[in-house]
Residue frames as qw, qx, qy, qz and C-alpha x, y, z in Angstrom:
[[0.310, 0.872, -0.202, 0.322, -3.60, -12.39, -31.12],
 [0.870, -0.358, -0.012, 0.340, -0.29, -12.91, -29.56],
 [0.206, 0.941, -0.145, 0.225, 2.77, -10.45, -28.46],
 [0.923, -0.149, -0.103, 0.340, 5.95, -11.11, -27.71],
 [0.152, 0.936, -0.254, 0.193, 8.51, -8.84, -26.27],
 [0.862, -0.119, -0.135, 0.474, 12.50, -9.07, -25.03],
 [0.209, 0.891, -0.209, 0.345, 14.43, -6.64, -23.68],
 [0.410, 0.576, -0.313, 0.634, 17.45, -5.77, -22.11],
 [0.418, -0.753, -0.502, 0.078, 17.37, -5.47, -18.58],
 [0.387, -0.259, -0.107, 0.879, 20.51, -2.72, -18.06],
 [0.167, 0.423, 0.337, 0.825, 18.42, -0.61, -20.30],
 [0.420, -0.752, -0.398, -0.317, 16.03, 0.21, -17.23],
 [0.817, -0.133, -0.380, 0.414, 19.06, 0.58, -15.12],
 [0.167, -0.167, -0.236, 0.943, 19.74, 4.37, -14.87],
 [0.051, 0.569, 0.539, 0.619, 16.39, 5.22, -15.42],
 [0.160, 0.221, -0.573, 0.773, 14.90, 7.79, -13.15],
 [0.137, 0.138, 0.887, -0.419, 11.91, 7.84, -10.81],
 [0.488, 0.550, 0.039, -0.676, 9.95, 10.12, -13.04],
 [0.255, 0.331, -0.793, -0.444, 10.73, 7.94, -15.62],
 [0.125, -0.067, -0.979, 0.148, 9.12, 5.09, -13.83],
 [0.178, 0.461, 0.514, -0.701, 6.35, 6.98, -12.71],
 [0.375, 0.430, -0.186, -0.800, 5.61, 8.23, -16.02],
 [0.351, 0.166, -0.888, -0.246, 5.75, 3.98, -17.58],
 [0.420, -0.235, -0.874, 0.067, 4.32, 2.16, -14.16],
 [0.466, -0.663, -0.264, -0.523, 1.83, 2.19, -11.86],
 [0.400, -0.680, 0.379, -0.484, 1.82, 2.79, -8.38],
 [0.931, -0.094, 0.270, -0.229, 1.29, -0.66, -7.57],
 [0.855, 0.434, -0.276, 0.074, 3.70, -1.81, -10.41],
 [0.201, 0.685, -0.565, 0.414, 6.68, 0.38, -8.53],
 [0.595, -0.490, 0.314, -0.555, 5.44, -0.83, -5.28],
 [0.993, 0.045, 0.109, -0.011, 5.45, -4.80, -6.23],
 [0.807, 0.449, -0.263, 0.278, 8.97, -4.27, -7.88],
 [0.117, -0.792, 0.277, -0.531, 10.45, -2.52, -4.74],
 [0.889, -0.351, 0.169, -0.240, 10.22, -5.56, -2.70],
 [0.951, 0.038, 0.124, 0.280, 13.21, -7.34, -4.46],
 [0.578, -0.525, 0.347, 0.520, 16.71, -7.05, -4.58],
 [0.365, -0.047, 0.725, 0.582, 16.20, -7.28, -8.61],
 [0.407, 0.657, 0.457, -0.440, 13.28, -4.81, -8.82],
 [0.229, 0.568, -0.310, -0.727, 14.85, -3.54, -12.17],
 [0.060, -0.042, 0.949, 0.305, 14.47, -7.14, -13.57],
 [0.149, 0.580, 0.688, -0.410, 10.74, -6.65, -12.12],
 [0.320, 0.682, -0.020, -0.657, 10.52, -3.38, -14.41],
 [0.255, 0.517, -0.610, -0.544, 11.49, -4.47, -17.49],
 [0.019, -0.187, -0.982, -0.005, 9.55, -7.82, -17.29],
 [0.339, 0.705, 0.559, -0.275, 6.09, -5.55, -16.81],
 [0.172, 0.707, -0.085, -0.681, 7.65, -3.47, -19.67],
 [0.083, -0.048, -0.894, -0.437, 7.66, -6.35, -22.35],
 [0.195, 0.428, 0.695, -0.544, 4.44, -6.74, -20.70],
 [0.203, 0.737, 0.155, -0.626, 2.97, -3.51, -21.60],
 [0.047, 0.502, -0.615, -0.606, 5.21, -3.74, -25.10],
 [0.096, 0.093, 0.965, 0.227, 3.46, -7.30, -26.10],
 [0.214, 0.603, 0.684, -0.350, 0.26, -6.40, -25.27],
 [0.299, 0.739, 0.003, -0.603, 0.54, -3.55, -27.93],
 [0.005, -0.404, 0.745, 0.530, 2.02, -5.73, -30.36],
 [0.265, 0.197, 0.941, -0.072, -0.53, -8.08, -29.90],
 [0.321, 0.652, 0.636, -0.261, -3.06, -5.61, -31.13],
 [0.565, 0.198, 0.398, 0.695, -0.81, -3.69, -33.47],
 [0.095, -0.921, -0.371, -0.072, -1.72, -0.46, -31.80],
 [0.546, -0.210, -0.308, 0.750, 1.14, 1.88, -30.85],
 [0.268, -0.593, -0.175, -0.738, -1.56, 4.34, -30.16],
 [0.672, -0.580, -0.456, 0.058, -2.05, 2.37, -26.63],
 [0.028, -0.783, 0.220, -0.581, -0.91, 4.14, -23.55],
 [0.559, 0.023, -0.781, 0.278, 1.73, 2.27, -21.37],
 [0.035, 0.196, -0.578, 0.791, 0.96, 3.78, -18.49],
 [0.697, -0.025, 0.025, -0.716, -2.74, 2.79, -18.65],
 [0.853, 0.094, -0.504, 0.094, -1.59, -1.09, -19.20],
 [0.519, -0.594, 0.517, -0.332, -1.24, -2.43, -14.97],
 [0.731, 0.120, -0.669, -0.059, 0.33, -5.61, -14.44],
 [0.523, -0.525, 0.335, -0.581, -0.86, -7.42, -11.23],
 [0.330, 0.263, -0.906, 0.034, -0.07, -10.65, -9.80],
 [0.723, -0.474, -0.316, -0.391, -2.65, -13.20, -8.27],
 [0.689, -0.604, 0.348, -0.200, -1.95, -14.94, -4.47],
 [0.903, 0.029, 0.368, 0.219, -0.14, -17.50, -6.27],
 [0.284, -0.536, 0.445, 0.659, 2.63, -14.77, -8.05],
 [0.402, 0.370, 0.658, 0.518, 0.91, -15.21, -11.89],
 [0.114, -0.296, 0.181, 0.931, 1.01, -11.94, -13.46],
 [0.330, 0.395, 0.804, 0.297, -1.84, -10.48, -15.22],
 [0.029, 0.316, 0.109, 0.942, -2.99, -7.26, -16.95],
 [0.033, 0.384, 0.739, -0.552, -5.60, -5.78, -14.66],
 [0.029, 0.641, 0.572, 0.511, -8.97, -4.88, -16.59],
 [0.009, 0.534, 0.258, -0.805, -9.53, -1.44, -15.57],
 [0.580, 0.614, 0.481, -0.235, -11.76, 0.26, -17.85],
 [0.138, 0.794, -0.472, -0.357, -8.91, 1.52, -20.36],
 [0.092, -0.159, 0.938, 0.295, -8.13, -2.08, -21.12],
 [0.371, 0.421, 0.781, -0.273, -11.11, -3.29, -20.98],
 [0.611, 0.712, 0.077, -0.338, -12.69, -0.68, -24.10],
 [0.017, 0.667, -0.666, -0.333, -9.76, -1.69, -25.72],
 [0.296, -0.042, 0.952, 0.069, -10.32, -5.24, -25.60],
 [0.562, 0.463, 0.648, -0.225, -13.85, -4.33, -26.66],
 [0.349, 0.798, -0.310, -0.382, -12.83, -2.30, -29.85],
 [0.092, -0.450, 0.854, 0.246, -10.54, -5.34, -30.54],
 [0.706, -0.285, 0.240, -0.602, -13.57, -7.65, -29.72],
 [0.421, 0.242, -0.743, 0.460, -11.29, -9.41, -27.35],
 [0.635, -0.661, -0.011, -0.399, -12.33, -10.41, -23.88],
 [0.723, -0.674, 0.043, 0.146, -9.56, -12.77, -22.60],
 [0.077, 0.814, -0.501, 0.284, -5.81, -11.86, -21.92],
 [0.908, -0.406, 0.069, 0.078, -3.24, -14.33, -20.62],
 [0.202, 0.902, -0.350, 0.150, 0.09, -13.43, -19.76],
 [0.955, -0.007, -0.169, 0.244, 3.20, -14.72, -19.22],
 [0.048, -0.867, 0.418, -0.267, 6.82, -12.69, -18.05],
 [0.937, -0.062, -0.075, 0.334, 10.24, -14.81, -17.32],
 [0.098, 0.961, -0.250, 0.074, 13.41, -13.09, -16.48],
 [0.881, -0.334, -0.160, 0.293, 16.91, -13.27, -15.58],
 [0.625, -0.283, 0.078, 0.723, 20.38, -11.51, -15.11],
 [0.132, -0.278, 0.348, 0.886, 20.31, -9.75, -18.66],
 [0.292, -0.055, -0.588, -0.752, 16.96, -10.13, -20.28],
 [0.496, 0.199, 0.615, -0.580, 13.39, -9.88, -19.37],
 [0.183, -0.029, -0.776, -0.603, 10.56, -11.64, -21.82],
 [0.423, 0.352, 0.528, -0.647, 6.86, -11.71, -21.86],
 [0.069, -0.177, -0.827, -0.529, 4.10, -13.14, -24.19],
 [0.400, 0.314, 0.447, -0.736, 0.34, -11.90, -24.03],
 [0.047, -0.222, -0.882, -0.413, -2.22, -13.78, -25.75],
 [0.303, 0.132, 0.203, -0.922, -5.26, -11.98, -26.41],
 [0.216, 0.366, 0.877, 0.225, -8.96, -13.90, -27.70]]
């Protein structure tokens, strides 16, 4: 199964912190905070989060329960907590490989699920 989102990146631009809080995780805000271009950072785990539900053609999932984490080596990946995980097993899905590209005006992301 494969998802494939694009968005906008101004669209995350006035959002506010409750917003963010209410979409990403601690960790998510925390990783995007570091850069000069964290909003490019948000909206690159929100295709994320968005693909991954396309991929399974759920829009019952719950973004805020969908973490994107990044190994020592900066590759992004959804972090199996046990909310993804029963998911994956209701799907019966076990691996997940992501992808996430940005720039200026548009973030993209692709999640391939087996």
């Amino acid at each position: 199964m494969i998802g494939v989102d694009i968005e906008k990146i101004d669209r995350f631009a006035h959002w506010t912190d409750e917003e963010f809080m209410r979409v990403f995780s601690k960790a998510e805000i925390e990783y995007a905070n570091r850069f000069t271009n964290k909003i490019e950072h948000f909206c690159g785990f929100f295709c994320v989060k968005e693909a991954f539900v396309k991929a399974l053609d759920d829009d019952g999932i719950s973004y805020n329960q969908i973490e994107v984490l990044h190994t020592d080596t900066g590759k992004p990946y959804i972090n199996r907590t046990r909310y993804v995980n029963e998911i994956l097993h209701e799907y019966f899905a076990n691996k997940i490989e992501v992808s996430i590209s940005h720039c200026k005006e548009y973030a993209v992301a692709i999640v391939s699920i087996d």
